[in-house]
PDB file of N, H, CA, C and O in Angstrom:
ATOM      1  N   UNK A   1     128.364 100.038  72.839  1.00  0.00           N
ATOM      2  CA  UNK A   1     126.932 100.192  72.675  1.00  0.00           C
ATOM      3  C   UNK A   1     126.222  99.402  73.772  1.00  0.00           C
ATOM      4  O   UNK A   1     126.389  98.192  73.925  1.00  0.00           O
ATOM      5  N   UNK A   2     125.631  99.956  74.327  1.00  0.00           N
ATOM      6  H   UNK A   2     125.494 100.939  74.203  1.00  0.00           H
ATOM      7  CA  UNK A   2     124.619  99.322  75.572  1.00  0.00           C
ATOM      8  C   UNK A   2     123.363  98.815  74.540  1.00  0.00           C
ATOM      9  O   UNK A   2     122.740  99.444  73.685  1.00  0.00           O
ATOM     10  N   UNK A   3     123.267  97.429  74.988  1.00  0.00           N
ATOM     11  H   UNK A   3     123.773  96.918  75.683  1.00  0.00           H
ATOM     12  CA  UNK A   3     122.144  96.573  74.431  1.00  0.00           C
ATOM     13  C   UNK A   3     120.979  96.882  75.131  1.00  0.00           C
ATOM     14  O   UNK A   3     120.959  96.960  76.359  1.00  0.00           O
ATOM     15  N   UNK A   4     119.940  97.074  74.369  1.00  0.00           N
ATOM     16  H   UNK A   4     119.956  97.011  73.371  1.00  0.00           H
ATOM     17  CA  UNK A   4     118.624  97.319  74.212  1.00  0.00           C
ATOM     18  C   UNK A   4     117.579  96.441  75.779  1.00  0.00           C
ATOM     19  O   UNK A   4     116.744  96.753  76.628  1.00  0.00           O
ATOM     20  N   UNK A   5     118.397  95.221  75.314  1.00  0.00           N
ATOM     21  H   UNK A   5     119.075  94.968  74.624  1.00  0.00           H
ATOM     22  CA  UNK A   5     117.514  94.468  76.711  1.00  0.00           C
ATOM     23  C   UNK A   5     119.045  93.137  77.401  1.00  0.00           C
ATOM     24  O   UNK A   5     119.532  92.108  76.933  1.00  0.00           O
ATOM     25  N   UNK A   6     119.267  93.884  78.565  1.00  0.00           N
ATOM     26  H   UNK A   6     118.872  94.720  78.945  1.00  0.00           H
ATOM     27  CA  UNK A   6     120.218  93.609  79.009  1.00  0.00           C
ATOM     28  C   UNK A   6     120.338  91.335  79.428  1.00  0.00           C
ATOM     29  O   UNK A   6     119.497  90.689  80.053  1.00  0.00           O
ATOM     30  N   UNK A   7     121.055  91.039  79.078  1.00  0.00           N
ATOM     31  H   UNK A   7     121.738  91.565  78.570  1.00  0.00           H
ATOM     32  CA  UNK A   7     120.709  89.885  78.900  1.00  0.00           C
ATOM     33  C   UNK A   7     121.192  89.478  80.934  1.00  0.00           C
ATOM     34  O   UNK A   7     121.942  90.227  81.559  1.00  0.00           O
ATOM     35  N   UNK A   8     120.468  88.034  81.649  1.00  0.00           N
ATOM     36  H   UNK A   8     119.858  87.425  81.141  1.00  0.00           H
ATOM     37  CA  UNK A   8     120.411  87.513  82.506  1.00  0.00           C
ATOM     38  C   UNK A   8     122.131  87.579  83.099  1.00  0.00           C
ATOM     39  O   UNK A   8     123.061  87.550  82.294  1.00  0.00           O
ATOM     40  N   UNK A   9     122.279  87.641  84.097  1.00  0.00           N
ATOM     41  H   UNK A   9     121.523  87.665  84.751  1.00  0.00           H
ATOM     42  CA  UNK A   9     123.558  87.946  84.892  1.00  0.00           C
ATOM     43  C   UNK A   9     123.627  86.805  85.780  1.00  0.00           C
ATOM     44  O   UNK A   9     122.751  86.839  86.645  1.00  0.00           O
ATOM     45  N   UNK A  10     124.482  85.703  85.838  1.00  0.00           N
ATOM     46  H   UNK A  10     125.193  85.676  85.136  1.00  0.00           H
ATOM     47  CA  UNK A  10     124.574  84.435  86.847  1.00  0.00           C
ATOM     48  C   UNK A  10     124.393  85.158  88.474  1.00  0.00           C
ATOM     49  O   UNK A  10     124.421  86.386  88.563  1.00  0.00           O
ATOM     50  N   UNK A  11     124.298  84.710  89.125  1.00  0.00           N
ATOM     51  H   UNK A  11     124.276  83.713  89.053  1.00  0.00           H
ATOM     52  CA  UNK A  11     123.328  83.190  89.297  1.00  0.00           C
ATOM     53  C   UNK A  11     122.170  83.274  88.468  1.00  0.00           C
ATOM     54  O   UNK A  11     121.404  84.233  88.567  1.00  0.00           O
ATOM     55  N   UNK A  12     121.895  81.910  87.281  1.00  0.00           N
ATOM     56  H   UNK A  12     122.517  81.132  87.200  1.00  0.00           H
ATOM     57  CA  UNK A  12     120.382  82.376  86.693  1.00  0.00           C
ATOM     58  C   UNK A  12     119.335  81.391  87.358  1.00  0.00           C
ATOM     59  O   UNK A  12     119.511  80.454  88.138  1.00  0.00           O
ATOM     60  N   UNK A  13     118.459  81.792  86.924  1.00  0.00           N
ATOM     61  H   UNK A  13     118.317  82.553  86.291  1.00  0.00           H
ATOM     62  CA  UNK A  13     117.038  81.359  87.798  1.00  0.00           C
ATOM     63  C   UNK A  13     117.337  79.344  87.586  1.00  0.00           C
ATOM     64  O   UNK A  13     118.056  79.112  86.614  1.00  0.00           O
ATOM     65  N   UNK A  14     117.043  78.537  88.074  1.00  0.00           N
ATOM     66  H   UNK A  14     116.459  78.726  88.863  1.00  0.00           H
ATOM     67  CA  UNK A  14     117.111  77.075  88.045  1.00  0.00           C
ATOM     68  C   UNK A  14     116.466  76.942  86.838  1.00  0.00           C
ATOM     69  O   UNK A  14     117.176  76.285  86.077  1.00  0.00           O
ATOM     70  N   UNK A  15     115.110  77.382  86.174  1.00  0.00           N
ATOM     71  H   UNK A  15     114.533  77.916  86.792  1.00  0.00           H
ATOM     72  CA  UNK A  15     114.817  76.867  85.329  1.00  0.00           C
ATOM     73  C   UNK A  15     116.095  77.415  84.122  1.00  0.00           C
ATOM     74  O   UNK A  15     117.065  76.703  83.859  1.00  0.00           O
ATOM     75  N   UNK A  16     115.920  78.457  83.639  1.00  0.00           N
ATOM     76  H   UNK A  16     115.132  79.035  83.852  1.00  0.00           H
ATOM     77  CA  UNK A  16     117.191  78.582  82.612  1.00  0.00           C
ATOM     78  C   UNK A  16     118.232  78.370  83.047  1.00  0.00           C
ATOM     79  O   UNK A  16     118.901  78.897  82.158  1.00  0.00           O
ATOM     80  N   UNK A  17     118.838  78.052  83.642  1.00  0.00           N
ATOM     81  H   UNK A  17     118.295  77.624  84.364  1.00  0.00           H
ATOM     82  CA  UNK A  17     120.092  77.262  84.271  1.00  0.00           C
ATOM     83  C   UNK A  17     120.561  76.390  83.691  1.00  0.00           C
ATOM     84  O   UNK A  17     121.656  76.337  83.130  1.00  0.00           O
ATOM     85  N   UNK A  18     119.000  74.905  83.869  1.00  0.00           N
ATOM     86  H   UNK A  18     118.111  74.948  84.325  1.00  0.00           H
ATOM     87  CA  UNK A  18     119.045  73.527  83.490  1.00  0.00           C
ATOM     88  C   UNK A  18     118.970  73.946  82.074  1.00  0.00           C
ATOM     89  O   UNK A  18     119.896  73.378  81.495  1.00  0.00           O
ATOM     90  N   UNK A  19     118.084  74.907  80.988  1.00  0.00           N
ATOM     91  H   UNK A  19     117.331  75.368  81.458  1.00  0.00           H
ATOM     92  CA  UNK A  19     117.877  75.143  79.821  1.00  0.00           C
ATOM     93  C   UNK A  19     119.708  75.223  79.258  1.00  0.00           C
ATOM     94  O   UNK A  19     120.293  74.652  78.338  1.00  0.00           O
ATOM     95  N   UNK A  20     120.109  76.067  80.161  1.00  0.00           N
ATOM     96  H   UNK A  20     119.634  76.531  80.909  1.00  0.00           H
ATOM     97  CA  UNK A  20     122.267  76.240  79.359  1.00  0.00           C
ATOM     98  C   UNK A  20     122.542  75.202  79.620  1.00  0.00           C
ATOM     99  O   UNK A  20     123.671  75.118  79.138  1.00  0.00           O
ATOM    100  N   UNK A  21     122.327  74.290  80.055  1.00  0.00           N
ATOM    101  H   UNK A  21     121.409  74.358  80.447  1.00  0.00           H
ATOM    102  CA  UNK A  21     123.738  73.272  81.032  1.00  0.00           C
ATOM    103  C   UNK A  21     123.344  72.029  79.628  1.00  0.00           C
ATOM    104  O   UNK A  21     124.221  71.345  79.099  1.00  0.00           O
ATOM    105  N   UNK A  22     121.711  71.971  79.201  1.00  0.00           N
ATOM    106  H   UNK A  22     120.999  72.527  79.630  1.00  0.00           H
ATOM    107  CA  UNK A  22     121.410  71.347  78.209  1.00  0.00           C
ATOM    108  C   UNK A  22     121.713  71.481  76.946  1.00  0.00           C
ATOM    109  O   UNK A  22     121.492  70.625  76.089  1.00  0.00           O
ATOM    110  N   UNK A  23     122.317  72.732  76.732  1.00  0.00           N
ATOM    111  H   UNK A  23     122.496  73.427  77.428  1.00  0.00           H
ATOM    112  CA  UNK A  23     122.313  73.193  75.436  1.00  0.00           C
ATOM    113  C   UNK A  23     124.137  73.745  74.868  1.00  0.00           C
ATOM    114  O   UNK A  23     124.574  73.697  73.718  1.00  0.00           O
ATOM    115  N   UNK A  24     124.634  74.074  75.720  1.00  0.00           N
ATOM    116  H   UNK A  24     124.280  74.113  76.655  1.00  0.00           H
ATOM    117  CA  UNK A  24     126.291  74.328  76.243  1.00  0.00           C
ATOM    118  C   UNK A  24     126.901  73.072  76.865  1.00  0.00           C
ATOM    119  O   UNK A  24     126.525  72.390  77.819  1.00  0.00           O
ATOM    120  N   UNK A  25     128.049  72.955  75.973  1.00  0.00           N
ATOM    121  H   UNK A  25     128.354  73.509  75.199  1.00  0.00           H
ATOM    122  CA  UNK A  25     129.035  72.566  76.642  1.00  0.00           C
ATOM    123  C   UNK A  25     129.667  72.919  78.330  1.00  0.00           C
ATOM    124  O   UNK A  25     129.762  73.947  79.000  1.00  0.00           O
ATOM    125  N   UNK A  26     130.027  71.401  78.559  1.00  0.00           N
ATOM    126  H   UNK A  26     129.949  70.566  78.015  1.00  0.00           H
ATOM    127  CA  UNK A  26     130.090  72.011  80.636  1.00  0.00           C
ATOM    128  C   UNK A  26     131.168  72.780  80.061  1.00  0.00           C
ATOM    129  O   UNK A  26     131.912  72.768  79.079  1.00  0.00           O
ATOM    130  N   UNK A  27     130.783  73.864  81.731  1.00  0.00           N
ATOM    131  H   UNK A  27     130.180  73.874  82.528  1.00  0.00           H
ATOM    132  CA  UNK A  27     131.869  74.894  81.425  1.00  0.00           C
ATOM    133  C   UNK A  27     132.109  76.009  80.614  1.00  0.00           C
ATOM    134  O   UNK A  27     133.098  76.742  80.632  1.00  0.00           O
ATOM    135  N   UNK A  28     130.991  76.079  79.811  1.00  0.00           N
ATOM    136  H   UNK A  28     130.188  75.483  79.797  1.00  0.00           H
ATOM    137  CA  UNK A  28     131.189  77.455  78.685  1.00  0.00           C
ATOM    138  C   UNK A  28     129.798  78.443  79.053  1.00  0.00           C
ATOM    139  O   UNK A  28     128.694  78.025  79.401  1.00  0.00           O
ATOM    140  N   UNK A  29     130.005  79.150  78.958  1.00  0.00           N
ATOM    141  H   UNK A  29     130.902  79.490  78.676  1.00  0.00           H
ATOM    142  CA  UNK A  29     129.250  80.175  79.771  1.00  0.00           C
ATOM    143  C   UNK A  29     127.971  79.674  78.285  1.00  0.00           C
ATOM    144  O   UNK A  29     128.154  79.018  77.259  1.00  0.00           O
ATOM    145  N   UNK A  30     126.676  80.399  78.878  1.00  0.00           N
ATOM    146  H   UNK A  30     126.527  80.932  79.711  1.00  0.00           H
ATOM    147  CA  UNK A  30     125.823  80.425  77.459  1.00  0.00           C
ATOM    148  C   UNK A  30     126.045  81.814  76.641  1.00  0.00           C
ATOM    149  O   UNK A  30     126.613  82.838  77.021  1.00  0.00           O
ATOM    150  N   UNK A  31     125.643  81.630  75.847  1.00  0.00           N
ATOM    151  H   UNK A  31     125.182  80.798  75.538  1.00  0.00           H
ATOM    152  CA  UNK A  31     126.010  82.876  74.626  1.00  0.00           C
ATOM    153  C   UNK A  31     125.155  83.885  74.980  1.00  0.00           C
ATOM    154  O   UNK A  31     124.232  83.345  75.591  1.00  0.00           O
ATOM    155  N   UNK A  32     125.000  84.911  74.926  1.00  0.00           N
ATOM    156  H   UNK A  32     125.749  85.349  74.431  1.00  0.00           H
ATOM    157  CA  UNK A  32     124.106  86.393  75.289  1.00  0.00           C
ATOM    158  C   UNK A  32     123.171  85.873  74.746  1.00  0.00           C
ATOM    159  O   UNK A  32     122.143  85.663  75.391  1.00  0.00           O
ATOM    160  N   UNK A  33     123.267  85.547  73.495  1.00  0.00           N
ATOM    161  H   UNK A  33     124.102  85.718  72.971  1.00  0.00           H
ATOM    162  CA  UNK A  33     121.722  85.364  72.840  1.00  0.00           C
ATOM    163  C   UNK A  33     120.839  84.777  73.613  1.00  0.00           C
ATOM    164  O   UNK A  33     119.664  85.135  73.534  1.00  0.00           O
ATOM    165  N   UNK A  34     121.245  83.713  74.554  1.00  0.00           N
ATOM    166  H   UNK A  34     122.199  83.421  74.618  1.00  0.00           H
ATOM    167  CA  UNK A  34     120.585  82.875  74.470  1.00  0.00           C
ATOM    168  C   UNK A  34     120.515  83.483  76.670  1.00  0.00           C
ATOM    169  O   UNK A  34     120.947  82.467  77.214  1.00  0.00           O
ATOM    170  N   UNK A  35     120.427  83.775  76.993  1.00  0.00           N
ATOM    171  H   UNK A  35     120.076  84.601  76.551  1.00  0.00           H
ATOM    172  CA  UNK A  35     120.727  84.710  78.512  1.00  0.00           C
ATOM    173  C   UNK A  35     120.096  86.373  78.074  1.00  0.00           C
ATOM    174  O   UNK A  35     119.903  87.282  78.881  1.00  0.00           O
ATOM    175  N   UNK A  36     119.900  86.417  76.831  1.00  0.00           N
ATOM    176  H   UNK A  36     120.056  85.678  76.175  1.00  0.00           H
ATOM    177  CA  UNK A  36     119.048  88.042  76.832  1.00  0.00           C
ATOM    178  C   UNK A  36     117.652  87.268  76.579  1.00  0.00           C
ATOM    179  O   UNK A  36     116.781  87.604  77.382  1.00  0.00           O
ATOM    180  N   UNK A  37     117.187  86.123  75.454  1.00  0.00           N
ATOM    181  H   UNK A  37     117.894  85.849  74.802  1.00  0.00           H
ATOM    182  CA  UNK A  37     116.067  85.772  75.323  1.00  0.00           C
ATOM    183  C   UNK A  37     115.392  84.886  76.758  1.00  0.00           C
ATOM    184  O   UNK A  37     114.220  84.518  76.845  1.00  0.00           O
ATOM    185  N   UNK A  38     116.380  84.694  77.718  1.00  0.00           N
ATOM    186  H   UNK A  38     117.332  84.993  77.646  1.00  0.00           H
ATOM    187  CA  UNK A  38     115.836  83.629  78.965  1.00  0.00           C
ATOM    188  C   UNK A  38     115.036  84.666  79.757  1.00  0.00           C
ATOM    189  O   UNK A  38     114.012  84.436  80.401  1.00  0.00           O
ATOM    190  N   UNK A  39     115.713  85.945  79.599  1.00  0.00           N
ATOM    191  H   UNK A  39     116.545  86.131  79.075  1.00  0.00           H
ATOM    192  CA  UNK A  39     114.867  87.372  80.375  1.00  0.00           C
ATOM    193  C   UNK A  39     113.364  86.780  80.164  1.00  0.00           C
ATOM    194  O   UNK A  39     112.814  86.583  81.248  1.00  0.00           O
ATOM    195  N   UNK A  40     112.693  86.502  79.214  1.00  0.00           N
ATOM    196  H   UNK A  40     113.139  86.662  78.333  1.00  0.00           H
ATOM    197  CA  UNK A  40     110.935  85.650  79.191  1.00  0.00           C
ATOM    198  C   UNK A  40     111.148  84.309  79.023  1.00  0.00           C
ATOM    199  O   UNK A  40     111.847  83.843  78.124  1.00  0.00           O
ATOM    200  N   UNK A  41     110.375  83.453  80.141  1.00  0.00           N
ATOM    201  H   UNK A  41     109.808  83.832  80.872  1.00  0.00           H
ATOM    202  CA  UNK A  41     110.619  82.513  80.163  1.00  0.00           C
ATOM    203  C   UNK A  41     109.960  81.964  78.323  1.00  0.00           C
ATOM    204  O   UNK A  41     110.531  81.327  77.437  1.00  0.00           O
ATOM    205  N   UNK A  42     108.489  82.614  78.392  1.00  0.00           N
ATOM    206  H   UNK A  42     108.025  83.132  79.111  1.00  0.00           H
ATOM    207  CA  UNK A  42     107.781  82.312  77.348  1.00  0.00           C
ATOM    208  C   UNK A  42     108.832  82.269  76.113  1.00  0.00           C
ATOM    209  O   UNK A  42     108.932  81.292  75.372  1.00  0.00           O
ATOM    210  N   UNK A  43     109.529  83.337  75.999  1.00  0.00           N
ATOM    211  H   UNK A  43     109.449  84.131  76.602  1.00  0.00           H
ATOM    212  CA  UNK A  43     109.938  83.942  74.316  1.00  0.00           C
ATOM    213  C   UNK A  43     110.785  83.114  74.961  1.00  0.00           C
ATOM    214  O   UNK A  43     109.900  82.804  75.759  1.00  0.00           O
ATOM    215  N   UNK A  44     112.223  82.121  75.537  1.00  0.00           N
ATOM    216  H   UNK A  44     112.941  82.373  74.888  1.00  0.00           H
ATOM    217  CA  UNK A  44     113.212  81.598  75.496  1.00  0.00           C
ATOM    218  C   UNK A  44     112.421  80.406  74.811  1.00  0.00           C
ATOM    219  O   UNK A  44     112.588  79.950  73.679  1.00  0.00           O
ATOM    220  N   UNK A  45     111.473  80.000  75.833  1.00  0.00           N
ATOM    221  H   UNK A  45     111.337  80.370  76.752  1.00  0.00           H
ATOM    222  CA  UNK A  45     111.094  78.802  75.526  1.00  0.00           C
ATOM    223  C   UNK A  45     110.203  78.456  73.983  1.00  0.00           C
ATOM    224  O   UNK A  45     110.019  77.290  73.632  1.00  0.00           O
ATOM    225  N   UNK A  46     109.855  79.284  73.406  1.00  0.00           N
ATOM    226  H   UNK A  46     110.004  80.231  73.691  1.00  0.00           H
ATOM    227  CA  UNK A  46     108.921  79.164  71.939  1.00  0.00           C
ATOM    228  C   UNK A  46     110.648  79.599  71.010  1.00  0.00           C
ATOM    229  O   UNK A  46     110.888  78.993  69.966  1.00  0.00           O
ATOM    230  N   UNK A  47     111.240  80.208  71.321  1.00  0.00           N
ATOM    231  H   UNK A  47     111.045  80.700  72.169  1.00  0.00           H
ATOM    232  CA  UNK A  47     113.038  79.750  70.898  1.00  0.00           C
ATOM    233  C   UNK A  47     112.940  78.704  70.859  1.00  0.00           C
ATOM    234  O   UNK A  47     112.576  78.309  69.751  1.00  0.00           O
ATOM    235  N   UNK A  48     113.153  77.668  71.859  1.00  0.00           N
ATOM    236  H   UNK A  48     113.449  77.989  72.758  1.00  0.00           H
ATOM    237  CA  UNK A  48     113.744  76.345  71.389  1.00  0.00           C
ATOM    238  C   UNK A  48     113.038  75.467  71.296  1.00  0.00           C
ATOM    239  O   UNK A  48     113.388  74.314  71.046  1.00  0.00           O
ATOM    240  N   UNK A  49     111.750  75.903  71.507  1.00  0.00           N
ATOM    241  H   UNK A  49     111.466  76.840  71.710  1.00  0.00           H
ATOM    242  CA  UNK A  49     110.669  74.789  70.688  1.00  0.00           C
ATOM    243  C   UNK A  49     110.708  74.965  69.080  1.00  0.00           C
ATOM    244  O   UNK A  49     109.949  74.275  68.400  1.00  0.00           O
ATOM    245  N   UNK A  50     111.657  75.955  68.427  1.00  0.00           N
ATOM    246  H   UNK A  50     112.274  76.516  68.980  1.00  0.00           H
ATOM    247  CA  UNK A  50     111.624  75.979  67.463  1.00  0.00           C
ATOM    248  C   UNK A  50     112.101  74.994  66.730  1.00  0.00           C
ATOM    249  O   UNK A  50     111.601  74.797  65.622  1.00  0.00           O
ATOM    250  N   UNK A  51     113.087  74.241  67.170  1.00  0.00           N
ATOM    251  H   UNK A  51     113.492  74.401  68.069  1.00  0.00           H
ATOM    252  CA  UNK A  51     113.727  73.353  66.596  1.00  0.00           C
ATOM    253  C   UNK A  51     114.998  73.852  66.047  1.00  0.00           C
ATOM    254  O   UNK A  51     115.772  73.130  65.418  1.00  0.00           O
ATOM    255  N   UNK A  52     115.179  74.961  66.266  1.00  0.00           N
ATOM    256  H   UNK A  52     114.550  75.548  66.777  1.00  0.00           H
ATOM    257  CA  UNK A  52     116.337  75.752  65.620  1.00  0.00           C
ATOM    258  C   UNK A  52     118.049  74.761  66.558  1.00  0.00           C
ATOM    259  O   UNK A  52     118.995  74.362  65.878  1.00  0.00           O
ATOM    260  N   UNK A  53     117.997  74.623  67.888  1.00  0.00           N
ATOM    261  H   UNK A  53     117.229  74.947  68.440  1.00  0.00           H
ATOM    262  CA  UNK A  53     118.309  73.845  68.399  1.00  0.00           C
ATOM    263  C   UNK A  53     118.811  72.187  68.254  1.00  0.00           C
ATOM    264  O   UNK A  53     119.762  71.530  68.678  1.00  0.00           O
ATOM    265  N   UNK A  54     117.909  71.986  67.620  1.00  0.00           N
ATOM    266  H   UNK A  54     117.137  72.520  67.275  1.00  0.00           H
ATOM    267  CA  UNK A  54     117.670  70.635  67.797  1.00  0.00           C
ATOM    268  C   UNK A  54     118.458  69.992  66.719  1.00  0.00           C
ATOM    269  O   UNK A  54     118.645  70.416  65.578  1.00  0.00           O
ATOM    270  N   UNK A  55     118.995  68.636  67.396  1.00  0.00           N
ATOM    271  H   UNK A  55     118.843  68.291  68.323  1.00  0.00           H
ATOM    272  CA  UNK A  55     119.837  67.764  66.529  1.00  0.00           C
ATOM    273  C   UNK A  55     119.091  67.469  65.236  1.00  0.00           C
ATOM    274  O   UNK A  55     119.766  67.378  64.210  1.00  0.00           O
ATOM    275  N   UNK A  56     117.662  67.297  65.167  1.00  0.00           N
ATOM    276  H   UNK A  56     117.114  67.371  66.000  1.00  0.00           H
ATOM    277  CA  UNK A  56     116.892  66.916  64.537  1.00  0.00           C
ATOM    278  C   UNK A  56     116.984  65.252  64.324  1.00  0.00           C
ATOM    279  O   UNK A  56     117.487  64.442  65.103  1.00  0.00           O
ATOM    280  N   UNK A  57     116.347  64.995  63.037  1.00  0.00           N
ATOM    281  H   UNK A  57     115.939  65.653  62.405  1.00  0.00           H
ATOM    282  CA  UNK A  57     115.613  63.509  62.850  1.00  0.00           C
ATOM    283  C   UNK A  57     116.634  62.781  61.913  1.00  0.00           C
ATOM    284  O   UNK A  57     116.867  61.573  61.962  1.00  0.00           O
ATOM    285  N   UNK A  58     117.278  63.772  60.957  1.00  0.00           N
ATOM    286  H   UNK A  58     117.089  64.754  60.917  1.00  0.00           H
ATOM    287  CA  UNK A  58     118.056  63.085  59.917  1.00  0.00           C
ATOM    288  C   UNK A  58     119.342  63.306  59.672  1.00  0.00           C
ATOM    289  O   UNK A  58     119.728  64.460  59.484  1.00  0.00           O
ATOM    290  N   UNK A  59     120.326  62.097  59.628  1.00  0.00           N
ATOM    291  H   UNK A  59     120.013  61.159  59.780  1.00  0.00           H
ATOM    292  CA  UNK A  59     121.652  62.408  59.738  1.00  0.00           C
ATOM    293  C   UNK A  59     122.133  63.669  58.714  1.00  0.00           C
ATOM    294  O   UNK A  59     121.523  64.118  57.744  1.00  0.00           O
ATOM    295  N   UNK A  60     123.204  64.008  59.171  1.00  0.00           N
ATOM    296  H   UNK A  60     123.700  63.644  59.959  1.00  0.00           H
ATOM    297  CA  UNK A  60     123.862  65.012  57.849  1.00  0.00           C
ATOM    298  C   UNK A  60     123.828  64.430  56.126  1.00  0.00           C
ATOM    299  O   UNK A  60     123.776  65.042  55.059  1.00  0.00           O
ATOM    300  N   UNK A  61     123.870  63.354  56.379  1.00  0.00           N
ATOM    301  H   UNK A  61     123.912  62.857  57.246  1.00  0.00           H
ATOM    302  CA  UNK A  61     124.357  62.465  54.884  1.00  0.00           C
ATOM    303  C   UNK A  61     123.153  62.422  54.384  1.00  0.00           C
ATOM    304  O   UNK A  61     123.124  62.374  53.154  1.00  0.00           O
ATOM    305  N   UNK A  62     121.474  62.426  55.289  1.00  0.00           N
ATOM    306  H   UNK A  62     121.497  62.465  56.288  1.00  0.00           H
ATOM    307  CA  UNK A  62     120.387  62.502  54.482  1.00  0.00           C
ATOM    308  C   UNK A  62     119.895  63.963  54.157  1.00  0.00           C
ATOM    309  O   UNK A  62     119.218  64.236  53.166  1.00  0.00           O
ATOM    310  N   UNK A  63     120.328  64.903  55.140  1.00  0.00           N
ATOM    311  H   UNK A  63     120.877  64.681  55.945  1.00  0.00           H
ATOM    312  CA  UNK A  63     120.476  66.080  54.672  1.00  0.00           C
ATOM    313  C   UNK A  63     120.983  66.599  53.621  1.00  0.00           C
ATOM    314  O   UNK A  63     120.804  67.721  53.147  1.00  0.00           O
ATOM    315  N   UNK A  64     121.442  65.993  53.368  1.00  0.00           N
ATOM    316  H   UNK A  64     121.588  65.082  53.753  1.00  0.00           H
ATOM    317  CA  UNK A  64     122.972  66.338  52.168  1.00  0.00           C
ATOM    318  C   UNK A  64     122.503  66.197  50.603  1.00  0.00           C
ATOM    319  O   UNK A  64     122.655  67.011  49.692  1.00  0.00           O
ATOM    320  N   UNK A  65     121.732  64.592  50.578  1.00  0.00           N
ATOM    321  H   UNK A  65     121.609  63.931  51.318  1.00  0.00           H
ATOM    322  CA  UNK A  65     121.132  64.025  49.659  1.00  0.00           C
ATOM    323  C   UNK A  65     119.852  64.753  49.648  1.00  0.00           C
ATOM    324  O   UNK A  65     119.273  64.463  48.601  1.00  0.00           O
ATOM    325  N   UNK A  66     119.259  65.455  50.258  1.00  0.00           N
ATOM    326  H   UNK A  66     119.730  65.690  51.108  1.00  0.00           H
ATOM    327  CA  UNK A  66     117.582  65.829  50.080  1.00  0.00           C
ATOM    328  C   UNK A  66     118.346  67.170  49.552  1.00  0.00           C
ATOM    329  O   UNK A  66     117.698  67.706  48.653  1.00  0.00           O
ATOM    330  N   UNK A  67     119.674  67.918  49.908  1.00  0.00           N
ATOM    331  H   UNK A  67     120.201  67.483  50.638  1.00  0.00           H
ATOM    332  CA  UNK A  67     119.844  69.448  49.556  1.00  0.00           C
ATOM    333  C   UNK A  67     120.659  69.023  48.056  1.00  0.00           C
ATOM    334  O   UNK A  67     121.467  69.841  47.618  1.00  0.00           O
ATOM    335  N   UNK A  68     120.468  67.981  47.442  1.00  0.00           N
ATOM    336  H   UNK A  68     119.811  67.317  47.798  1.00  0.00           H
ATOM    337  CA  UNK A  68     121.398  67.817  46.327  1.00  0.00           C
ATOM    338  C   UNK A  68     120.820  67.098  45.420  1.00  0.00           C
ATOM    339  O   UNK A  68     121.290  65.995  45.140  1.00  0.00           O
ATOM    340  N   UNK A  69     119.830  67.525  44.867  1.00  0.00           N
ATOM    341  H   UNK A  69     119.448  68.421  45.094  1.00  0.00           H
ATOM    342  CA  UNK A  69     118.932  66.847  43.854  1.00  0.00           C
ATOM    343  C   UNK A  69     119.258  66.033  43.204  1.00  0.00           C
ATOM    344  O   UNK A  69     118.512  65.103  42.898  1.00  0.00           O
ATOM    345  N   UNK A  70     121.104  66.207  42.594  1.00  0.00           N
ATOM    346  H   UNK A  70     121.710  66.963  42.842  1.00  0.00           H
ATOM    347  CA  UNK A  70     121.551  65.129  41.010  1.00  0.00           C
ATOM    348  C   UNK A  70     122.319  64.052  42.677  1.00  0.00           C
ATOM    349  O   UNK A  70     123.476  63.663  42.522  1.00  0.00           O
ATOM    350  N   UNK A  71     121.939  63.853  43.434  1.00  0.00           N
ATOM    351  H   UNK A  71     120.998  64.169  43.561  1.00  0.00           H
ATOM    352  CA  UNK A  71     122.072  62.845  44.289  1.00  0.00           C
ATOM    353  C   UNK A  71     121.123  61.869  44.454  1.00  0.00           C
ATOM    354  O   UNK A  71     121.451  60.683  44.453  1.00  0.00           O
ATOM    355  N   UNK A  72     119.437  62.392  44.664  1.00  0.00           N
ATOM    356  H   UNK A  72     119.170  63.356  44.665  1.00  0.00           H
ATOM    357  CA  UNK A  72     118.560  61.898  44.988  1.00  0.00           C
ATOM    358  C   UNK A  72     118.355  61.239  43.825  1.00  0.00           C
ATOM    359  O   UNK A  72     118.735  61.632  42.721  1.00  0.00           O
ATOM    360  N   UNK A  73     117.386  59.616  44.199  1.00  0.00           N
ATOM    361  H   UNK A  73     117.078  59.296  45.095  1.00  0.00           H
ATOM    362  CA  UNK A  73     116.976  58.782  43.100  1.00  0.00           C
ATOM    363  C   UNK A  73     115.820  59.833  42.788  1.00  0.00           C
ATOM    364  O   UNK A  73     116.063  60.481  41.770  1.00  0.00           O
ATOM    365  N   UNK A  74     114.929  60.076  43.255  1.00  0.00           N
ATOM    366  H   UNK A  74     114.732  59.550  44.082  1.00  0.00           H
ATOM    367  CA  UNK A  74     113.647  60.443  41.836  1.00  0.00           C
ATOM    368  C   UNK A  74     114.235  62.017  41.143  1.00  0.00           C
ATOM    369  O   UNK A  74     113.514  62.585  40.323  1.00  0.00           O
ATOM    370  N   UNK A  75     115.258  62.486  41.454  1.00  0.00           N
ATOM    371  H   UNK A  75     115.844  62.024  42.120  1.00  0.00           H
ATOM    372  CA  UNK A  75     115.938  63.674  40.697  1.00  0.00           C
ATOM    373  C   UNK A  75     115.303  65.148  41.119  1.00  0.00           C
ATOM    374  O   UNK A  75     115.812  66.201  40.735  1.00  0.00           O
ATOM    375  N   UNK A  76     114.138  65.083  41.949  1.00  0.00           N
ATOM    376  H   UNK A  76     113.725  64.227  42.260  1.00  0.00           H
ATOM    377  CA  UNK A  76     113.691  66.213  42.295  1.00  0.00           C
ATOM    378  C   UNK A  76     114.527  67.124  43.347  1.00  0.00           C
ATOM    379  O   UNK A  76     114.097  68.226  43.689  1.00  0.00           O
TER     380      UNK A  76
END
């Protein structure tokens, strides 16, 4: 099946370049997903301003306790 919107082909532009090299392991190519959405700089970039990315603020273990109510002290 030929995809709808063909994703970025190396050499990629410097700015999404530095965006994979930040987000990938050295050495592993970036995933299509993420080389079909770089095609707009805009739509890549409101991607990973999403936070979808992101390590975020709170370890796994407070994650864990906020997704496990009979964990948390006030029980909610």
């Amino acid at each position: 099946m030929t995809p709808r919107i063909a994703p970025l082909e190396p050499p990629y532009p410097p700015a999404a370049q530095a965006a994979f090299d930040a987000i990938m392991p050295k050495g592993v190519a970036p995933l299509t997903l993420f080389t079909t959405l770089a095609r707009s700089e805009r739509v890549y970039g409101k991607f990973r301003a999403g936070g979808l990315l992101d390590k975020g603020t709170i370890t796994l273990r407070e994650r864990e306790i906020h997704d496990r109510p009979d964990l948390r002290a006030d029980g909610q």
